[in-house]
C-alpha positions as CSV (number, residue, x, y, z in Angstrom):
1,X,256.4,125.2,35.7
2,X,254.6,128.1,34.1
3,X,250.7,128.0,34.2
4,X,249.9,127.6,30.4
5,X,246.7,129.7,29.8
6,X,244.7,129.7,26.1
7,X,242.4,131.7,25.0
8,X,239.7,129.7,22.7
9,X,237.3,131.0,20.2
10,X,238.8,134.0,18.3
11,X,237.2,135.7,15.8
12,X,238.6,139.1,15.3
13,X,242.3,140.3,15.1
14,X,241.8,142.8,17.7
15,X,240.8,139.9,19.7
16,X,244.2,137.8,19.2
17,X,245.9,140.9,19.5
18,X,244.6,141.7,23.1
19,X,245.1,137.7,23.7
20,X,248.9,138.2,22.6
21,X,249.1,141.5,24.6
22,X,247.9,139.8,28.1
23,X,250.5,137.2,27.9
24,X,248.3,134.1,26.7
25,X,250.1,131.3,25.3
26,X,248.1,129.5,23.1
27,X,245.2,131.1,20.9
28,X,242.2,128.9,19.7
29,X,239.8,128.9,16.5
30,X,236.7,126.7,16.3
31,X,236.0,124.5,13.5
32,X,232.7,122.9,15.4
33,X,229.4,124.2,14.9
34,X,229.2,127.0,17.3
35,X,228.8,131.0,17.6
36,X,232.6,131.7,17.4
37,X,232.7,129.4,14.7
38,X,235.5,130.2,12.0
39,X,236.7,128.3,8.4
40,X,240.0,127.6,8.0
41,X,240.5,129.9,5.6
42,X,239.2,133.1,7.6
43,X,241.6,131.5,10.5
44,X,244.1,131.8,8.2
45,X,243.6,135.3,7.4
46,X,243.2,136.3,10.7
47,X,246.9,134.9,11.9
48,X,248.5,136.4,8.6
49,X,251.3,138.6,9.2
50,X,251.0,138.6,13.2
51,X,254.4,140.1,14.4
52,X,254.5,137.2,17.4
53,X,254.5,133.2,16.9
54,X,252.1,131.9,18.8
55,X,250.9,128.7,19.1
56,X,247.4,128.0,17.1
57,X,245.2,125.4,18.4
58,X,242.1,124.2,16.6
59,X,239.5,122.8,18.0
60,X,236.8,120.4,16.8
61,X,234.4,117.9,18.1
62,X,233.4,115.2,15.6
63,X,235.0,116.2,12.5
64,X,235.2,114.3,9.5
65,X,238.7,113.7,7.9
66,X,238.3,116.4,4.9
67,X,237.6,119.2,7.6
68,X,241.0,118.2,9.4
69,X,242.5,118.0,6.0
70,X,241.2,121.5,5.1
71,X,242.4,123.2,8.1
72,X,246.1,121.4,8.1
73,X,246.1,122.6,4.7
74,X,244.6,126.3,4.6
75,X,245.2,127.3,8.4
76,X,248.2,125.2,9.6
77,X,247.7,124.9,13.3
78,X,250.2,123.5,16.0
79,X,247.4,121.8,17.7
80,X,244.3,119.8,17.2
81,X,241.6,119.6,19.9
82,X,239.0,117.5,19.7
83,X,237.2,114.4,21.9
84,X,238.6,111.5,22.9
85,X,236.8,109.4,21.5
86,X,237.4,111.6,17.9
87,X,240.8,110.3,17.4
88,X,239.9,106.5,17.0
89,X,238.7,107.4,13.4
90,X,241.1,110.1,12.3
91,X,244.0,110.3,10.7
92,X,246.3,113.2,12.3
93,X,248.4,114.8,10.3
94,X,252.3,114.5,10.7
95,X,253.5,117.6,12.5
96,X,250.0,117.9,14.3
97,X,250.1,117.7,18.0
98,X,246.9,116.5,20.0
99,X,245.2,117.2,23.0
100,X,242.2,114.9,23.3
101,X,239.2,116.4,25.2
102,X,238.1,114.2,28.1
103,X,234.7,115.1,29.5
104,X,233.1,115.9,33.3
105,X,230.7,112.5,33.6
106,X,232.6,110.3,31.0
107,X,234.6,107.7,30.7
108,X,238.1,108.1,30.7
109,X,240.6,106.9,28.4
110,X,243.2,104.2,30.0
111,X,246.2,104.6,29.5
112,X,245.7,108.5,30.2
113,X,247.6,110.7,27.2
114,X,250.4,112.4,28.5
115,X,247.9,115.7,28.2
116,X,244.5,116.1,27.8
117,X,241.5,118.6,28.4
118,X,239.5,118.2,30.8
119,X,235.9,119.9,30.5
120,X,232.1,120.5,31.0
121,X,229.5,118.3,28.9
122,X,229.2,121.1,26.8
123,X,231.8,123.1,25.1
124,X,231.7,126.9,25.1
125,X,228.4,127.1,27.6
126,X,230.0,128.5,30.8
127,X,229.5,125.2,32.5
128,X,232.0,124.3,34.8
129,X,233.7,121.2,35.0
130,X,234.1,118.8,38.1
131,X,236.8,120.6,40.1
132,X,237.6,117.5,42.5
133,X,237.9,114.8,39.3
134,X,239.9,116.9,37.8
135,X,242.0,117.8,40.5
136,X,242.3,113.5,40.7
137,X,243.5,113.2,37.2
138,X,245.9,115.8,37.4
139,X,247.8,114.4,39.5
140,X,248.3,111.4,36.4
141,X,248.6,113.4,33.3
142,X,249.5,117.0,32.6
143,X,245.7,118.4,32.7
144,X,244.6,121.7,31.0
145,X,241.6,122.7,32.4
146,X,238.2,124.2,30.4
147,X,234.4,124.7,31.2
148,X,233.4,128.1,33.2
149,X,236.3,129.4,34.4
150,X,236.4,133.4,34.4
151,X,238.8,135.8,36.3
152,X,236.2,135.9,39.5
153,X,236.6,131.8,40.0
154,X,240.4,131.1,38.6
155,X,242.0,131.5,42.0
156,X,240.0,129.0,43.2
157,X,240.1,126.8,40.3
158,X,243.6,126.7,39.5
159,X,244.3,125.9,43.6
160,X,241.8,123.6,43.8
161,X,243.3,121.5,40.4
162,X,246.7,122.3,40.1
163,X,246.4,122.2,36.6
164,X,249.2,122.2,33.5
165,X,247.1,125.0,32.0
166,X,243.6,126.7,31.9
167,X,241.3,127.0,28.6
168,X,238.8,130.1,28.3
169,X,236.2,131.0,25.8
170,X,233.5,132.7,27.2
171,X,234.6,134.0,30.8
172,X,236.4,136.7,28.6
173,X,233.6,137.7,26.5
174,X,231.0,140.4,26.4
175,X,228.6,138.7,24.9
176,X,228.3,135.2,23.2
177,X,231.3,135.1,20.4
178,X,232.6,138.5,21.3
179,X,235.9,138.7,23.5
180,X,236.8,141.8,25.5
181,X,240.0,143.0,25.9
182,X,240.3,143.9,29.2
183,X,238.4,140.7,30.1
184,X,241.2,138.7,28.4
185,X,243.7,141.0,30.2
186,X,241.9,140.6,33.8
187,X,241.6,136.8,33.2
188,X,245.2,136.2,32.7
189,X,246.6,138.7,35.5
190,X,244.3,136.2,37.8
191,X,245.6,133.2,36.9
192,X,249.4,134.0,37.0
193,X,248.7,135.3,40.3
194,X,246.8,131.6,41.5
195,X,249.4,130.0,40.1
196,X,251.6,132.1,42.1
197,X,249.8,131.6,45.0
198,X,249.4,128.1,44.8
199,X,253.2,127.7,44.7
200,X,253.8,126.1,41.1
């Protein structure tokens, strides 16, 4: 099974371009309060008239219904990403796929969703999450790992876990909410090649 590898927090065209061009699967936008945060209807205009389909993930933490609404509505995403714990009050939109965000020091959710996220405390810090639990838990559930990953550690992540897929935001960034090409491109070379190595 192919690694599946998303790049999170897009802001600029040129930046889902080079995400696109590197051979990412999934691109992210951010609805939660943070530096790379975008509305839904400058998420929309940033997708618009892309030559490739590509899966669009959005990702919250905590919304309120009228913000999921909004961004089904305006933005039209394949995914919604957002805690655990989140999904207990929402309604999710038919259509709307959902990958609930588990977090390193947290309970888990039992029965485990067929996929989930598994991450640092903190979203979008650089903090990386607990290698050996989530190693543990992908063995249950098809895991997509998050929290500090960057193309020096991803070898070593990714063989470590064995995970469905990786998630990176600011490992491919130059500076706080701005993503680098050849970081993106550098990043993704990496992890095909652990997922290579590590025989998946």
């Amino acid at each position: 099974m192919s690694l599946w590898i998303k790049i999170c927090g897009l802001t600029s065209r040129d930046s889902i371009e080079a995400a696109i061009a590197a051979g990412a699967d999934a691109i992210g936008f951010v609805f939660a309060p943070s530096k790379r945060q975008v509305t839904a209807q400058r998420a929309a205009e940033l997708i618009d008239g892309l030559s490739i389909r590509i899966p669009r993930v959005a990702v919250m933490q905590h919304p309120v219904q009228s913000l999921v609404d909004e961004v089904w509505r305006v933005f039209r995403p394949d995914i919604l990403q957002t805690d655990a714990e989140d999904l207990r009050g929402l309604i999710v939109p038919d259509g709307l796929q959902v990958v609930p965000v588990v977090r390193a020091g947290r309970s888990f959710p039992e029965p485990l969703p067929t996929r989930m996220l598994f991450e640092g405390p903190v979203s979008g810090a650089g903090i990386a999450a607990d290698w050996n639990a989530a190693a543990a838990l992908a063995i249950r559930t098809e895991l997509v790992l998050a929290g500090g990953l960057n193309a020096a550690n991803v070898v070593q992540a990714v063989s470590t876990v064995r995970p469905y897929g990786i998630d990176v935001s600011s490992g491919v960034e130059s500076a706080p909410g701005i993503k680098d090409a050849g970081r993106i491109m550098e990043f993704v070379r990496a992890a095909r090649a652990a997922q290579s190595g590590a025989g998946q």
